[in-house]
C-alpha positions as CSV (number, residue, x, y, z in Angstrom):
1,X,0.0,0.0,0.0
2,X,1.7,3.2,-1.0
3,X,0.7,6.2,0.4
4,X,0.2,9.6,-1.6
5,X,-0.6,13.2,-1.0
6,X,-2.4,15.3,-3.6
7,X,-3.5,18.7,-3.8
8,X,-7.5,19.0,-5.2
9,X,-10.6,18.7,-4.7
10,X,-12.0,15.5,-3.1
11,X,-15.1,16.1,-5.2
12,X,-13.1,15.3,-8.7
13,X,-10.7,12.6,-7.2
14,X,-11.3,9.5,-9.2
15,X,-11.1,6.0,-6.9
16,X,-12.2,3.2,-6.0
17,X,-13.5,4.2,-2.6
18,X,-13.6,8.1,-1.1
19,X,-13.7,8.1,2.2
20,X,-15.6,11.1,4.0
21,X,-16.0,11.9,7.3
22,X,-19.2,12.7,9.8
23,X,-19.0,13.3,13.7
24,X,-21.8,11.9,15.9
25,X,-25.0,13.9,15.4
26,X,-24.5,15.6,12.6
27,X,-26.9,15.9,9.8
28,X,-25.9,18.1,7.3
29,X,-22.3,17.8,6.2
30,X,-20.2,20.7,5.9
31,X,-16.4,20.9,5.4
32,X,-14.8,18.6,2.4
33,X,-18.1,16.2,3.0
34,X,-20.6,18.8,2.3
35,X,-18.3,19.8,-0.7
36,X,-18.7,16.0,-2.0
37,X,-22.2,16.4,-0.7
38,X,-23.2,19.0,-3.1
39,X,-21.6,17.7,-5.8
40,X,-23.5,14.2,-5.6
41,X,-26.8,16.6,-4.9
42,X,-27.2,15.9,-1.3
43,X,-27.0,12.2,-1.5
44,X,-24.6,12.0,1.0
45,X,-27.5,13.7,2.9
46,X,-30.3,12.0,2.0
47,X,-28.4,8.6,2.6
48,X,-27.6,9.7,6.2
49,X,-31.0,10.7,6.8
50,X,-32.3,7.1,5.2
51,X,-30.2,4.6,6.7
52,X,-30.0,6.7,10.2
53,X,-26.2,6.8,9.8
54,X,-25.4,8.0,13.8
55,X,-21.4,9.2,13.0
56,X,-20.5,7.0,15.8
57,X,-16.5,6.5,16.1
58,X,-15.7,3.9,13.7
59,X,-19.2,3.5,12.1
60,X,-19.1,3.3,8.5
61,X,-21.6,4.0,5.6
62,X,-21.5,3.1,1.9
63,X,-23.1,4.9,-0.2
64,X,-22.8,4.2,-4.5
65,X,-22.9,7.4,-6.4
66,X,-24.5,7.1,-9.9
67,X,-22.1,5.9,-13.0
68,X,-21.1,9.4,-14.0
69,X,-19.5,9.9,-10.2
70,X,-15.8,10.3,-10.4
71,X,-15.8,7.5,-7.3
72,X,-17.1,4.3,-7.6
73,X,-18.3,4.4,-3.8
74,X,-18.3,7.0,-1.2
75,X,-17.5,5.9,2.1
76,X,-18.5,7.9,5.3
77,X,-17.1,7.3,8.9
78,X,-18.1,8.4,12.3
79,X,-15.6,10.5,13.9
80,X,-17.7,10.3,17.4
81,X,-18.5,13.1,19.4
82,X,-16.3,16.7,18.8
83,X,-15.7,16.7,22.5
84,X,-12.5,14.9,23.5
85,X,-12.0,14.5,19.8
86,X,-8.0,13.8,19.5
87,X,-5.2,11.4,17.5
88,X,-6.5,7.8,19.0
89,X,-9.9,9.0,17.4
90,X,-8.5,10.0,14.4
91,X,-6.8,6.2,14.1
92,X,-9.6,4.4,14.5
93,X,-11.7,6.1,12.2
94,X,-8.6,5.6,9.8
95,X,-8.3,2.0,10.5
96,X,-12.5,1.3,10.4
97,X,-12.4,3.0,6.6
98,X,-9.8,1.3,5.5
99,X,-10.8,-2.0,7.2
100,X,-14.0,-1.3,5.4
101,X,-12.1,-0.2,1.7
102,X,-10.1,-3.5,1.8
103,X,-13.7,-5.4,2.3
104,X,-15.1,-3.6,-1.1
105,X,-11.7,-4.8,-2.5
106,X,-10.9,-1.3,-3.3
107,X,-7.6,-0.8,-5.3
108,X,-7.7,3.2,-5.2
109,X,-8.3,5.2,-2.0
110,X,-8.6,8.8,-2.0
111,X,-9.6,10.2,1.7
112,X,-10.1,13.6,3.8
113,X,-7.8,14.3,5.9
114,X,-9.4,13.4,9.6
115,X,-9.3,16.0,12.2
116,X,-7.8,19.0,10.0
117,X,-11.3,20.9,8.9
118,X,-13.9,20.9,11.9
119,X,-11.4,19.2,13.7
120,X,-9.1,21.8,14.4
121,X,-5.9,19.8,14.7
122,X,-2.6,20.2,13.3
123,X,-2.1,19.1,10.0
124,X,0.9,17.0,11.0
125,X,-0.7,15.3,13.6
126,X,-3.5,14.2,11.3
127,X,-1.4,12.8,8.5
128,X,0.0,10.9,11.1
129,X,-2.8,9.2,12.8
130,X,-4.5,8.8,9.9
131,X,-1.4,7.0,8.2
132,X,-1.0,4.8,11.4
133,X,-4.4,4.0,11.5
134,X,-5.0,2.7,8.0
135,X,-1.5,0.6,8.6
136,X,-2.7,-1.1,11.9
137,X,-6.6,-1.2,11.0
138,X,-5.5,-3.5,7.4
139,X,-2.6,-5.4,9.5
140,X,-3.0,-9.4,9.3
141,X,-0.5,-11.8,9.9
142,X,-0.9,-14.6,7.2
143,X,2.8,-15.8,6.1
144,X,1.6,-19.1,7.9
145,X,-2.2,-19.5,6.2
146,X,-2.5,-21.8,2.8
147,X,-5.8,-21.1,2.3
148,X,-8.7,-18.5,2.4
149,X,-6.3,-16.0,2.0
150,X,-7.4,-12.7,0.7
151,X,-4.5,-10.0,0.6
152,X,-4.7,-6.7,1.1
153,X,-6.2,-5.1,-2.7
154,X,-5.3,-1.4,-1.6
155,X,-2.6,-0.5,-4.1
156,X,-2.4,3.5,-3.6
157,X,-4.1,5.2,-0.4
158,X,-4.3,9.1,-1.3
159,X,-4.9,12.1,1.0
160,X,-6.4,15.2,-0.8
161,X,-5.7,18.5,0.4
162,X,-7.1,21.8,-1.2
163,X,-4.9,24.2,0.6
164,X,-1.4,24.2,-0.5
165,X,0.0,25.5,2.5
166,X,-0.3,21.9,4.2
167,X,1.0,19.9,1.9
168,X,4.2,19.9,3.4
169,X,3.0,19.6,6.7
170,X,1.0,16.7,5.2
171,X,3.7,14.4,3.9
172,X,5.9,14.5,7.0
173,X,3.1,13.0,9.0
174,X,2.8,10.4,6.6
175,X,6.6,10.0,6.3
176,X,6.6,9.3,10.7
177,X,3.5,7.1,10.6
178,X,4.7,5.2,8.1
179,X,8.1,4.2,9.9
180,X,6.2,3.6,13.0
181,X,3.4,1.9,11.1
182,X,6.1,-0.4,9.7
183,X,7.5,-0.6,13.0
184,X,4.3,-2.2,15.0
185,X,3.8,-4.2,12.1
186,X,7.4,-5.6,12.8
187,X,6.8,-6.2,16.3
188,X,3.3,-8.2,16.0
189,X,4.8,-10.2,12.9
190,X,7.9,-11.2,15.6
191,X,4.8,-11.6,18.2
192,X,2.1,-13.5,16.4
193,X,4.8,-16.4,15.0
194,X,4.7,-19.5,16.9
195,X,7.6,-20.6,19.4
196,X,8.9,-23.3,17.2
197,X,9.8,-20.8,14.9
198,X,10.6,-17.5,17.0
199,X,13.5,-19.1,19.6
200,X,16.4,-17.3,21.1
201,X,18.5,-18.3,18.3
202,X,16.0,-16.8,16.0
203,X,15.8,-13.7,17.9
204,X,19.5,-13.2,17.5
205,X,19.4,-13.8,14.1
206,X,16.8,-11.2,13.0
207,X,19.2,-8.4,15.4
208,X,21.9,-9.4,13.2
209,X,19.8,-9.0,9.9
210,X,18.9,-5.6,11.6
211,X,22.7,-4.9,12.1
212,X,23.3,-5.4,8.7
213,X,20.7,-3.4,7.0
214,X,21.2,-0.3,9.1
215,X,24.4,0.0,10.0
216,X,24.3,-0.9,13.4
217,X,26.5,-3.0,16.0
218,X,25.3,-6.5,17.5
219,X,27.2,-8.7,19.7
220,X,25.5,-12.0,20.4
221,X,25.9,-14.5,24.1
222,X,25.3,-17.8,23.8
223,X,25.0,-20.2,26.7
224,X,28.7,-20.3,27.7
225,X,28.9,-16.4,27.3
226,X,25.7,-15.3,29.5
227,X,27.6,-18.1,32.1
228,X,31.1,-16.2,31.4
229,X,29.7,-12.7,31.5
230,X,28.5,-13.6,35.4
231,X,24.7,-13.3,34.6
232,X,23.3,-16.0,36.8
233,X,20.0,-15.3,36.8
234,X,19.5,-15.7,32.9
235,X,21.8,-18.9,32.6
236,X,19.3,-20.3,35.8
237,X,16.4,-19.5,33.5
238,X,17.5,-20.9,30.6
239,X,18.7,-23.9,32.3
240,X,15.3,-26.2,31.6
241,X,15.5,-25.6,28.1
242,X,17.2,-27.9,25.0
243,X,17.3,-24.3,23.0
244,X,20.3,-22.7,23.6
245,X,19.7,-18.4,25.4
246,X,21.1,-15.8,23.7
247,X,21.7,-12.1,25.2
248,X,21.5,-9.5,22.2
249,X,22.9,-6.4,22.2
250,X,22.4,-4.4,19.7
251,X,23.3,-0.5,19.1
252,X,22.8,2.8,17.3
253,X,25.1,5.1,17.6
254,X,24.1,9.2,17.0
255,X,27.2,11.6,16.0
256,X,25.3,14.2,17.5
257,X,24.3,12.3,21.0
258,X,24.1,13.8,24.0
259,X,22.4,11.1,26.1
260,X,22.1,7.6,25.6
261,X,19.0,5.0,26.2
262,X,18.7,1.6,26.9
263,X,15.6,-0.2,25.9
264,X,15.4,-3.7,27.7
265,X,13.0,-6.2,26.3
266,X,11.5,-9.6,27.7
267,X,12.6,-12.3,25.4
268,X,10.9,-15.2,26.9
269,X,9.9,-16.8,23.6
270,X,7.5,-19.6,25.7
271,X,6.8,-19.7,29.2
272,X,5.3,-22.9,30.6
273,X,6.1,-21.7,34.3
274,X,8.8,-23.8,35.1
275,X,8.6,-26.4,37.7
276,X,5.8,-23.7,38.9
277,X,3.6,-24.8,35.7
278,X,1.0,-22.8,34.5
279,X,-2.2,-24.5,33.5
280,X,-3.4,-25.3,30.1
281,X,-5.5,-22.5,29.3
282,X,-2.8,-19.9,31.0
283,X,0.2,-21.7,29.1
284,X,-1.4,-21.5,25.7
285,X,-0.8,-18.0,23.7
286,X,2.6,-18.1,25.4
287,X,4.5,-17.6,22.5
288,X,3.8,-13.8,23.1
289,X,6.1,-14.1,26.5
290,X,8.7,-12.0,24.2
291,X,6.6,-9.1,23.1
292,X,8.6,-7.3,24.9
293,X,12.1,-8.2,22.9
294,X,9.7,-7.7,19.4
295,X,9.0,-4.0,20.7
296,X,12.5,-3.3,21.5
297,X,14.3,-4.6,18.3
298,X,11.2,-3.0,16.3
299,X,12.1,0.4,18.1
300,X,15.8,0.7,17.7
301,X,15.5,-0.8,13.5
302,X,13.3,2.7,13.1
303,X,15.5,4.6,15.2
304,X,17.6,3.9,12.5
305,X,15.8,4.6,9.9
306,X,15.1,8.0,11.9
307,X,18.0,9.1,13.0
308,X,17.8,10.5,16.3
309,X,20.5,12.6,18.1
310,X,20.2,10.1,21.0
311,X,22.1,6.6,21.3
312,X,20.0,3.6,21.7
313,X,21.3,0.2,23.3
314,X,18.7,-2.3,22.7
315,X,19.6,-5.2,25.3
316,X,17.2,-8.7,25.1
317,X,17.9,-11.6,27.4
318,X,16.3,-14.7,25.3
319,X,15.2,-17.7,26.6
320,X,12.4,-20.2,26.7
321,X,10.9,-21.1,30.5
322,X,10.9,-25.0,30.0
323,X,11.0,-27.9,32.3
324,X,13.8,-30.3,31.5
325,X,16.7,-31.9,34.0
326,X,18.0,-29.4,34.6
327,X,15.4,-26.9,35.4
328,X,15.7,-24.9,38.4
329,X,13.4,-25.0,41.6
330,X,11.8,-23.7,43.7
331,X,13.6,-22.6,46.2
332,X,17.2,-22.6,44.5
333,X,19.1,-19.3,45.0
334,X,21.1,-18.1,42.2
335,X,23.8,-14.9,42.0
336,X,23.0,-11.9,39.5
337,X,25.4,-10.0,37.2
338,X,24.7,-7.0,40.1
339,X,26.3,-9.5,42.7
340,X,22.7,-9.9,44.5
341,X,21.8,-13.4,45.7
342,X,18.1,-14.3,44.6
343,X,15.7,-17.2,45.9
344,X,13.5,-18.2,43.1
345,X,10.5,-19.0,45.5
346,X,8.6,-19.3,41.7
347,X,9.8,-20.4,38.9
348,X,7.1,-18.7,37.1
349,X,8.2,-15.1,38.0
350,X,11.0,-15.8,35.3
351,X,10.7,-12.4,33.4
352,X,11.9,-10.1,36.0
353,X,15.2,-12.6,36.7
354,X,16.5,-12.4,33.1
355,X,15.7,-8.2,33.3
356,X,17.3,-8.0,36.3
357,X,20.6,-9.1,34.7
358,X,19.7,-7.1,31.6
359,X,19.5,-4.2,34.0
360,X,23.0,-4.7,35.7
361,X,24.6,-5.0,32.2
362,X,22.9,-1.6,31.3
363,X,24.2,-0.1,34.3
364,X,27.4,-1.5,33.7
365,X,27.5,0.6,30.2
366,X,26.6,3.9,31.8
367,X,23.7,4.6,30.2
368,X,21.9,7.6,30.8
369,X,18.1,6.5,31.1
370,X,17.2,2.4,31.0
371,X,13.8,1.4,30.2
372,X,12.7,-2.0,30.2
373,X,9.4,-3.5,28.9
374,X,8.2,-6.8,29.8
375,X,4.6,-9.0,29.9
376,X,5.4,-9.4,33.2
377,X,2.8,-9.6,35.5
378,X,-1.0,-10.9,35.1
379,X,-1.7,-8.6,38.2
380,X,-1.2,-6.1,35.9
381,X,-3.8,-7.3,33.1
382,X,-6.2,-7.3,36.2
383,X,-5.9,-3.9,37.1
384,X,-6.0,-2.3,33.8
385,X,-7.2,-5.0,31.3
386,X,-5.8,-5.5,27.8
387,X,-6.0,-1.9,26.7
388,X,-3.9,-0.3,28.7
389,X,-0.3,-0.8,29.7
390,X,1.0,-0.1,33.1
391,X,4.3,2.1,34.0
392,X,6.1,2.6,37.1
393,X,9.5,4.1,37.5
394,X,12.2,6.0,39.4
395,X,11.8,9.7,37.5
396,X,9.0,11.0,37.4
397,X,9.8,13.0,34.3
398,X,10.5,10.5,32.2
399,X,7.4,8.2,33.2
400,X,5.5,11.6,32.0
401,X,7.0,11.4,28.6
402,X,6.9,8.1,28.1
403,X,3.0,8.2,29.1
404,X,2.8,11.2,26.8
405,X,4.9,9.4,24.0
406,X,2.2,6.5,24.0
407,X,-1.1,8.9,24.0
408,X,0.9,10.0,20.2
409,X,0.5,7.0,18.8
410,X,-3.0,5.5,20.9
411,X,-0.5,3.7,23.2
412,X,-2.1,4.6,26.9
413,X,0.0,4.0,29.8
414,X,-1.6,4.4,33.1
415,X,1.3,5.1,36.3
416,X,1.2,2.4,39.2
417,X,2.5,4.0,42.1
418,X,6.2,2.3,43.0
419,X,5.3,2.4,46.9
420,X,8.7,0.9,48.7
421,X,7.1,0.4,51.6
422,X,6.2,-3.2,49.9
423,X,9.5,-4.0,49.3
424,X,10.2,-5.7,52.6
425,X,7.5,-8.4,50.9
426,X,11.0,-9.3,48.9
427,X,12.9,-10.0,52.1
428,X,14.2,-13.9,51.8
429,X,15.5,-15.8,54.8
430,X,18.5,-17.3,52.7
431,X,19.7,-14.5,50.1
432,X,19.2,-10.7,49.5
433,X,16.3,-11.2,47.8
434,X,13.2,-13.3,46.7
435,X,11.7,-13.3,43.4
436,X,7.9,-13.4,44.4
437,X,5.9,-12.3,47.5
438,X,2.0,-12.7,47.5
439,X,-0.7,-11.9,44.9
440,X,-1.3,-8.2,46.5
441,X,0.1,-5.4,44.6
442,X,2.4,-8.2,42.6
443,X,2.6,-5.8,39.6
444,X,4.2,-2.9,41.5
445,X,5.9,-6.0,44.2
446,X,7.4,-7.1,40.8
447,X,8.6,-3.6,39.8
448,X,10.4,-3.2,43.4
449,X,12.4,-6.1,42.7
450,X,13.7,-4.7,39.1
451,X,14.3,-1.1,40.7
452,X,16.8,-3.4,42.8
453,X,19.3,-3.7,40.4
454,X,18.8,-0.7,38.6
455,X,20.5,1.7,41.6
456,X,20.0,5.7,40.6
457,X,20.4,5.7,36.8
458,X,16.6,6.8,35.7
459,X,14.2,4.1,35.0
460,X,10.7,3.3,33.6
461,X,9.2,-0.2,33.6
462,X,6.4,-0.9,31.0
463,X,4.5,-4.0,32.3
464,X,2.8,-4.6,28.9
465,X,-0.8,-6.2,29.8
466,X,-2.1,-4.5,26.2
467,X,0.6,-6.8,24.1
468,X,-2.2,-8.5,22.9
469,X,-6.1,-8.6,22.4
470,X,-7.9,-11.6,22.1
471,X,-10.5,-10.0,20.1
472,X,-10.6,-8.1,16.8
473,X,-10.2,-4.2,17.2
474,X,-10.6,-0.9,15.5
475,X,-6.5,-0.9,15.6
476,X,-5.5,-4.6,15.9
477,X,-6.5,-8.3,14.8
478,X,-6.8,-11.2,17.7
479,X,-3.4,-11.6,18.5
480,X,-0.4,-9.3,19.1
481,X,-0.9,-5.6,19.1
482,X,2.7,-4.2,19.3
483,X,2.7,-2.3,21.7
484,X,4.9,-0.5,23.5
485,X,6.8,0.3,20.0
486,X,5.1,3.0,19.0
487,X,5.7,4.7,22.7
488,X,9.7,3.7,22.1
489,X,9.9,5.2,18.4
490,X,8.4,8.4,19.9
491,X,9.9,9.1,22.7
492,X,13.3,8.3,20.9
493,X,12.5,10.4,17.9
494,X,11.7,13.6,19.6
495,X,7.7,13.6,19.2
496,X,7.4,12.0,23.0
497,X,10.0,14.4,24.4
């Protein structure tokens, strides 16, 4: 799907499908849908009026102009109500048109831009959303699927603009929602493939692909190197497992830097608990254990491609969580790369062992800000369901912009408060520290025993309980949604900041 921007009328564009616009409750169109409006004398109108066409977010209408009509089809989408209207509205409308464009099979798009007329936002911003929206709302992961298989018939997407003076405006916001477009779409295609085909070898292998193509520098622990480098907790994780860890690290490098980031990403890439095993209904969809490793490499390989004035260190401890001979167990106290002594009271609460070392190796390097993000807790999913991701961190200023990074790109993060008076629950009678407490507060429990090892270099944890829906959406099919990698991109790139 290539995107365009063309300066017109939306009236005269020949296509396929125009897509129009409508918020909630109103019946006469005005704006670049009145213009169409008048031109198809008032059927637009009369149609709405017929059908009772509400302009609910996301509702769509087609209407089929007579043969003489430069578009084949007109299609109309609720924007909602004015009130509140914003970017995350302006992507789903995007996504629901062109969810409904690739249904009529359309080949040719031409579209308003969302937002810019009644609307009242900036014409960057729009382009943006509306970009990232049609990307994530036509997203499908397929490569596996021999059958039934209908692929995506939108060949050019255009957005028409009358006034000259935004074109240029216009085509940047495409230009940054397609690279983070591309980017989500990296992380759920990493996400939604099965564990026998995404391991830790795997994961190292697509970091050194991204190496390659941009430029960048990877280094690669196996086994014997995570056990050489002193990171006990990650080589007592992967010690269940027939497939061999890996530690990635993988780095961008800015001429102009003046601060350098590490992102930290769970790569558990399946998680049946351990010797603490989850059931069957919580151990299936486990493959997604590493949506927090797809995020991460997804972030730095358009970092890349954006060029920030920031270096990135993209650190992701791989591993699988198996049972095997010689799985760890409960109860067995292992030493991390920050020198702490840890009793694994559950061999479940894997994720937050392997970032701990992560973590130490960040601070090891110096870096100026770490960030880490994990599916790490289902405490978390309880609190705030599957739409919204939690954060906690050390600095409060950059938990702001990483929340205000997200809300660019219809990311939300919501800020669980880090309260320390919990972390005596992490006191262990045998080492410094125990992995679990109880089920209260685990999610901010869990955070506690990350901040551990991350001493006063600024931190944000992202425990990700929107990776993945188990429902269609506006934005996202069943499955993985990519998140946090739209929150990474921006905050790295400047638009977060």
């Amino acid at each position: 799907m290539k995107f365009d921007v063309v300066c017109g009328s939306l009236a005269e564009r020949a296509c396929d499908v125009l897509v129009v616009n409508l918020f909630e409750g109103v019946r006469i169109p005005g704006g670049a849908t009145g213009a169409v409006d008048e031109a198809l004398d008032g059927l637009i109108s009369a149609t709405i009026r017929d059908e009772e066409f509400e302009g609910r977010l996301g509702q769509t209408l087609v209407i089929r102009p007579c043969r003489l009509a430069p578009a084949s089809k007109v299609l109309v989408v609720g924007l909602g109500k004015r009130e509140g209207f914003g970017t995350v509205e302006i992507m789903r409308a995007a996504a629901s048109a062109a969810r409904e464009s690739v249904r009529l099979r359309a080949r040719k798009v031409a579209s308003v831009l969302h937002g810019a007329g009644i609307g009242g936002l900036p014409a960057y911003e729009c382009a943006r959303a509306l970009t990232l929206g049609t990307m994530l709302g036509t997203y499908e992961h397929t490569r596996l699927k021999t059958e039934n298989v209908k692929p995506n018939p939108i060949e050019t997407f255009e957005i028409v603009e009358l006034s000259r003076e935004k074109l240029d405006d216009i085509r940047r916001g495409v230009s940054r929602g397609e690279v983070i477009g591309d980017a989500v779409k990296f992380a759920r295609d990493l996400a939604n493939e099965p564990s026998n085909v995404v391991t830790p070898s795997y994961l190292a292998s697509v970091a050194e692909d991204i190496a390659q193509e941009r430029g960048l520098t990877c280094r690669i622990l196996d086994r014997h190197g995570i056990e050489d480098a002193g990171m006990g907790l990650l080589w007592a994780v992967a010690r269940g497992s027939a497939q061999g860890p890996r530690f990635i690290d993988l780095r961008y490098k800015s001429p102009d830097a003046t601060r350098t980031v590490a992102l930290i990403g769970k790569g558990i890439t399946f998680d049946t608990g351990g010797y603490s095993l989850k059931n069957q209904d919580s151990m299936y969809g486990m493959k997604d254990d590493m949506s927090g490793a797809a995020a991460v490499l997804a972030a730095i390989r358009a970092a890349a491609d954006l060029k920030p004035s920031t270096n990135v260190v993209a650190l992701i401890p791989a591993t699988e969580n198996a049972i095997g001979g010689n799985a760890i167990h409960p109860g067995d106290v292992f030493k991390s790369l920050g020198g702490k002594t840890v009793e694994v009271v559950n061999t479940d609460a894997e994720g937050r062992l392997i970032l701990a070392d992560a973590i130490a190796y960040a601070r090891n390097l110096g870096v100026d800000e770490i960030i880490d993000a994990a599916t790490l807790t289902g405490a978390c999913v309880t609190a705030l369901g599957v739409e919204i991701s939690g954060i906690l961190g050390n600095d409060q200023a950059l938990v702001q912009r990483l929340i205000k990074a997200g809300e660019s790109c219809g990311e939300r993060l919501w800020e669980l408060p880090l309260h320390r008076g919990y972390k005596k629950l992490l006191d262990s009678d045998v080492a410094d520290l125990k992995n679990v407490a109880g089920r209260e507060g685990a999610a901010i429990v869990a955070a506690l025993f990350l901040e551990s090892f991350v001493g006063d270099t600024p931190w944000a944890h992202i425990d990700l309980s929107a990776a993945s829906t188990d429902k269609d959406t506006e934005l996202a099919r069943k499955g993985s949604t990519g998140v946090p990698t739209g929150t990474l991109v921006e905050y790295l790139t400047g638009d977060g900041r």
